[in-house]
C-alpha positions as CSV (number, residue, x, y, z in Angstrom):
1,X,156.6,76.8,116.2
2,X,154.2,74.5,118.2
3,X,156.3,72.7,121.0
4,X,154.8,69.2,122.7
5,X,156.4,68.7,125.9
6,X,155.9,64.6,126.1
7,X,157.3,61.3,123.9
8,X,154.7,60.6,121.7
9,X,154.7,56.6,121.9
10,X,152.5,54.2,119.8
11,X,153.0,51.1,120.4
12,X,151.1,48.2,118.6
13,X,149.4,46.7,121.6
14,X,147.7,50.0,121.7
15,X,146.8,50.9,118.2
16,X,144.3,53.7,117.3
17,X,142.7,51.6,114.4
18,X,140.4,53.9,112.3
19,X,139.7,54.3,108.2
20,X,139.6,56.6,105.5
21,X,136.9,58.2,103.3
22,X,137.3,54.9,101.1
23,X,137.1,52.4,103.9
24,X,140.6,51.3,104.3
25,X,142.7,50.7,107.6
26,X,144.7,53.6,109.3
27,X,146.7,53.2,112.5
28,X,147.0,56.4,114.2
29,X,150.2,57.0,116.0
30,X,150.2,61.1,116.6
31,X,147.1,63.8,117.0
32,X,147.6,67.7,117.2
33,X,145.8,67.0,120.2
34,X,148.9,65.4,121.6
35,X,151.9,67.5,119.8
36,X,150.2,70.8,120.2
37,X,149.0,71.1,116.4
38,X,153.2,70.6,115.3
39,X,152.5,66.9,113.5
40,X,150.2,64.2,112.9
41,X,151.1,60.8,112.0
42,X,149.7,57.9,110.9
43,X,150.0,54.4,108.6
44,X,147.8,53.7,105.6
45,X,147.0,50.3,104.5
46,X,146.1,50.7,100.8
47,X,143.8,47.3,99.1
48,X,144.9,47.1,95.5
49,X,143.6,49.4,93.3
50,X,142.4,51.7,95.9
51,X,142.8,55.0,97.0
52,X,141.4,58.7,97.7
53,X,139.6,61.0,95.2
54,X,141.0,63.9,94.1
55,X,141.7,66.6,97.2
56,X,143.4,69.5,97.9
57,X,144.2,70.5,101.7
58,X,144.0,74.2,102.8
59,X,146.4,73.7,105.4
60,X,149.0,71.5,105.9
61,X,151.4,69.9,104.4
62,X,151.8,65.7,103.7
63,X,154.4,63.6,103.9
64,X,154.4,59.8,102.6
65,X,157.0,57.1,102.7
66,X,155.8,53.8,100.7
67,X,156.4,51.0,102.8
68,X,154.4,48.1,100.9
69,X,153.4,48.1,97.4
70,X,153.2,50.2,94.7
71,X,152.0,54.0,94.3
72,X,150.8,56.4,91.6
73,X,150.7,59.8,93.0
74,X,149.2,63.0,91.0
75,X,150.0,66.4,92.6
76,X,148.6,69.5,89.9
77,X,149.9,68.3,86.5
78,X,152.4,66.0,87.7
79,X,152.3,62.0,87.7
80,X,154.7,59.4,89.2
81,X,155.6,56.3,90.5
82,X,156.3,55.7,93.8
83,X,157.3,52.1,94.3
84,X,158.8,51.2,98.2
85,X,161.2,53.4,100.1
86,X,160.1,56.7,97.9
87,X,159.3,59.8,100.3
88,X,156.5,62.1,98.5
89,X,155.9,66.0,100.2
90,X,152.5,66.7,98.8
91,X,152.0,71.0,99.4
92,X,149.0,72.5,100.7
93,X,146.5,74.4,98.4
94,X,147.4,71.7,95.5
95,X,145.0,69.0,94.1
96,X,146.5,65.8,94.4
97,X,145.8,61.8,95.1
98,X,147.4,58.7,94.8
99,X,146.4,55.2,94.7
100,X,148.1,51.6,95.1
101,X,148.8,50.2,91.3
102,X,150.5,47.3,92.6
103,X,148.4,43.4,93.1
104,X,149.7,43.7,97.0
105,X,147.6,45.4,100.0
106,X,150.3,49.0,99.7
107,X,151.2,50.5,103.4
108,X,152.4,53.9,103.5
109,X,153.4,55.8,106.8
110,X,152.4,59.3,106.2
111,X,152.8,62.6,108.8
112,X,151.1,66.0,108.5
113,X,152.3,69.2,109.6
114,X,150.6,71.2,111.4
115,X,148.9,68.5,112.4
116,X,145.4,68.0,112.5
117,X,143.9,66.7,109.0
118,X,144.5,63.0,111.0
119,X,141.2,64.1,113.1
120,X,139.6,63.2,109.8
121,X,139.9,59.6,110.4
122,X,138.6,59.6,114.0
123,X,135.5,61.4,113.2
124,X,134.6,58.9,110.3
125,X,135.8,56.2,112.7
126,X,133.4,57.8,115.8
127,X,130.7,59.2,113.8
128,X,130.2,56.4,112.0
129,X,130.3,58.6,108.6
130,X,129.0,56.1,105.9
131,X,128.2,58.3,102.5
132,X,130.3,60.7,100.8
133,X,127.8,63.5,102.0
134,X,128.8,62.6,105.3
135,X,132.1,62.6,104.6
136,X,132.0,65.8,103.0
137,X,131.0,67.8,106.0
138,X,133.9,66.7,107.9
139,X,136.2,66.8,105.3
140,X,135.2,70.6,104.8
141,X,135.3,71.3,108.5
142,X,139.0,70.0,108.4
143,X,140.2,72.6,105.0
144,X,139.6,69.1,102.6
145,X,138.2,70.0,99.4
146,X,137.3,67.7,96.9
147,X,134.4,66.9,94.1
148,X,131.9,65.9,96.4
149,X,132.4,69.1,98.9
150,X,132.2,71.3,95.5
151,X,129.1,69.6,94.7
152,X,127.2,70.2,98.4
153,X,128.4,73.6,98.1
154,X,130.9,73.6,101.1
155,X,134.2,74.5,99.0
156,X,135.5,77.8,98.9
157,X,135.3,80.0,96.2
C-alpha cells in the first residue's frame, strides 16, 4: 500500500485548472506525485451533452460522485443513470464512458486509485495537445485505450 506522509490541501484560491481530451474544465486537487501513486483526485465540469469517448484504463480504478447535473454512464454492457448524489466505481480493464444528459453544465468529483491517470490532464494542459492524435500518445503512455489509440496502432493486443 502506497503511504503519503503530508495533508493533501486544495484550496480554491490555488486551483490546478486543466481540461480533458474533449476540452472541458478539471480542477485538480491530488497527483500520485503528491500521495505516492495511492490516489488522484480531481472535479469535472461536464457542458451539456458532453463527454469522453469510449475508454478502458489498464490500471486503476475510478470513482465518480455527481455533484451537478445529470449522467449516463456505460461500463461493458451496462447502462444507467446517474442523476446527483449517485457514487459510480468504474473497474480497470473495462470499456466504459459517460456523458452529461442533463440541459445544466454537470460537475462530478471523481478520484483514482492508484493514482496517476490525473497526469493526463496536465500533459494536454502543458503540452498544449490539440488533436486526437495528440491526445492518443499520451493517453497510451498513461494505460488509456480507446478508438483513436486502436487506430494509430498504440493499443495492446
Amino acid at each position: 500500500m502506497s503511504i503519503f506522509q503530508t495533508a493533501i490541501v486544495s484550496r480554491p484560491d490555488d486551483e490546478r485548472i486543466a481540461k480533458t481530451p474533449f476540452g472541458a474544465k478539471i480542477v485538480i486537487h491530488a497527483t500520485a506525485a503528491e500521495t505516492n501513486g495511492a490516489f488522484g483526485m480531481w472535479e469535472t465540469f461536464t457542458p451539456p451533452g458532453q463527454g469522453p469517448a469510449p475508454h478502458m484504463h489498464t490500471r486503476e480504478t475510478e470513482i465518480f460522485r455527481v455533484v451537478r447535473g445529470h449522467y449516463l454512464f456505460q461500463c461493458g454492457e451496462e447502462e444507467f443513470d446517474a442523476p446527483p448524489g449517485t457514487v459510480v466505481a468504474l473497474p480497470p480493464h473495462v470499456r466504459h464512458s459517460w456523458k452529461n444528459i442533463s440541459n445544466e453544465p454537470g460537475q462530478m468529483f471523481a478520484i483514482v486509485t492508484p493514482g496517476g491517470y490525473e497526469q493526463l490532464f496536465i500533459d494536454i494542459e502543458t503540452s498544449c495537445a490539440d488533436t486526437p492524435e495528440k491526445i492518443a500518445v499520451i493517453e497510451a503512455r498513461l494505460g488509456i485505450f480507446n478508438e483513436t489509440t486502436r487506430a494509430m496502432g498504440l493499443s495492446p493486443g
